[in-house]
C-alpha positions in Angstrom: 0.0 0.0 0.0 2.8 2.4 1.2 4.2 2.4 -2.8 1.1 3.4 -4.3 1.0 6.1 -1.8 4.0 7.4 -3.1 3.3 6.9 -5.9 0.0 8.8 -6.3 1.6 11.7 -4.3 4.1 12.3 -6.5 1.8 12.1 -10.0 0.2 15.2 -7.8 3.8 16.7 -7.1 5.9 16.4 -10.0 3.6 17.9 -12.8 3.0 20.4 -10.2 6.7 20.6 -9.8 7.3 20.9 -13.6 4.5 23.7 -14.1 5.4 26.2 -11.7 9.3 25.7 -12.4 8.7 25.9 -16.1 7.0 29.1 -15.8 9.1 30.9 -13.7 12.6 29.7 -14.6 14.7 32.5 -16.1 17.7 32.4 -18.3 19.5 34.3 -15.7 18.4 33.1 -12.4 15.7 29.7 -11.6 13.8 31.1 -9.3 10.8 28.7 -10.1 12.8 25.7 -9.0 14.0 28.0 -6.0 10.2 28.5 -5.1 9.9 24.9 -5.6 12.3 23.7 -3.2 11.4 26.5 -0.6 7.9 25.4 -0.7 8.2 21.9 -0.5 10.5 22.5 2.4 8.4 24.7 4.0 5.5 21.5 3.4 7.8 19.1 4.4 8.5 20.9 7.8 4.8 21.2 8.2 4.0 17.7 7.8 7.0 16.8 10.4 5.7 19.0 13.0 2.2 17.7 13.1 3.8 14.4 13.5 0.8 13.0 10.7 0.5 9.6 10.4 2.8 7.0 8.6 0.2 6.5 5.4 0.0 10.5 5.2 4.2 10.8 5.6 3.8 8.5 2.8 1.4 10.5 0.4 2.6 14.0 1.4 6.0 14.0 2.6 7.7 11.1 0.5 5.3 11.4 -2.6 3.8 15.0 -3.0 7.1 16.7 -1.7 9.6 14.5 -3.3 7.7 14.9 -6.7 7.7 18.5 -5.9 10.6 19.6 -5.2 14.2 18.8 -7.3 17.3 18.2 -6.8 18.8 17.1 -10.0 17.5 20.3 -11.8 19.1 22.9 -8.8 22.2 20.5 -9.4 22.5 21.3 -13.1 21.2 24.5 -12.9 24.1 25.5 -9.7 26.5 23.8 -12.7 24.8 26.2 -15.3 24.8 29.3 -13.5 29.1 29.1 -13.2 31.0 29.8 -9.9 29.8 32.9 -8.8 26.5 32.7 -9.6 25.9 29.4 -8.7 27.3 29.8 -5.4 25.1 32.3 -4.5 22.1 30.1 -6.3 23.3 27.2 -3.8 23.4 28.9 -0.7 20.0 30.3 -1.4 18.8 27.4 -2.2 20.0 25.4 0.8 19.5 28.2 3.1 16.0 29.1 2.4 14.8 25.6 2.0 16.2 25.2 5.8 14.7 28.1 7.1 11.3 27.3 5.7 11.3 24.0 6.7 11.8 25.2 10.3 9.6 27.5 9.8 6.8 24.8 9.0 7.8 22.6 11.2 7.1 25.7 14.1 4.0 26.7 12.2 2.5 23.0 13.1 3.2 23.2 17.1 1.8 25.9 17.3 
């Protein structure tokens, strides 16, 4: 059961994923897979702070959130970007998606 959890979480997630980042992406800087990451983070967090069951971690946090968000396209797009701007890209990244998972997860004890 636990697979086709996943699994139907991320068919929600990853067109989701692809629409947003698609539309937003620049040339210059990907700020649609930014916002991705950030707000699946941010989700993530959520989900981890209401402590929701293991079927819903399942669905939401493994499925929906892994669809969501991306790692292999901020990988190649850090690459893309060069040194200095990827850098910066990175640590934005990294340190965003951090603060708004602990952000979520605060948001849900509350």
């Amino acid at each position: 059961m636990t697979p086709l959890l996943v699994a139907l979480g991320a068919a929600v997630g990853a067109p989701l994923r692809y629409l947003l980042a698609s539309t937003l992406d620049q040339e210059r800087f990907p700020r649609g897979t930014l916002l991705v990451n950030v707000l699946g983070s941010f989700a993530l967090g959520l989900l981890s702070g209401a402590a929701v069951s293991e079927s819903a971690a399942a669905l939401l946090g493994t499925g929906f959130c892994g669809g969501f968000t991306t790692y292999s396209a901020f990988a190649v797009q850090t690459h893309r970007l060069g040194w200095t701007r990827g850098s910066a890209y990175a640590a934005a990244t990294v340190g965003l998606g951090l603060a708004a998972c602990a952000l979520g997860f605060v948001v849900a004890q509350a």
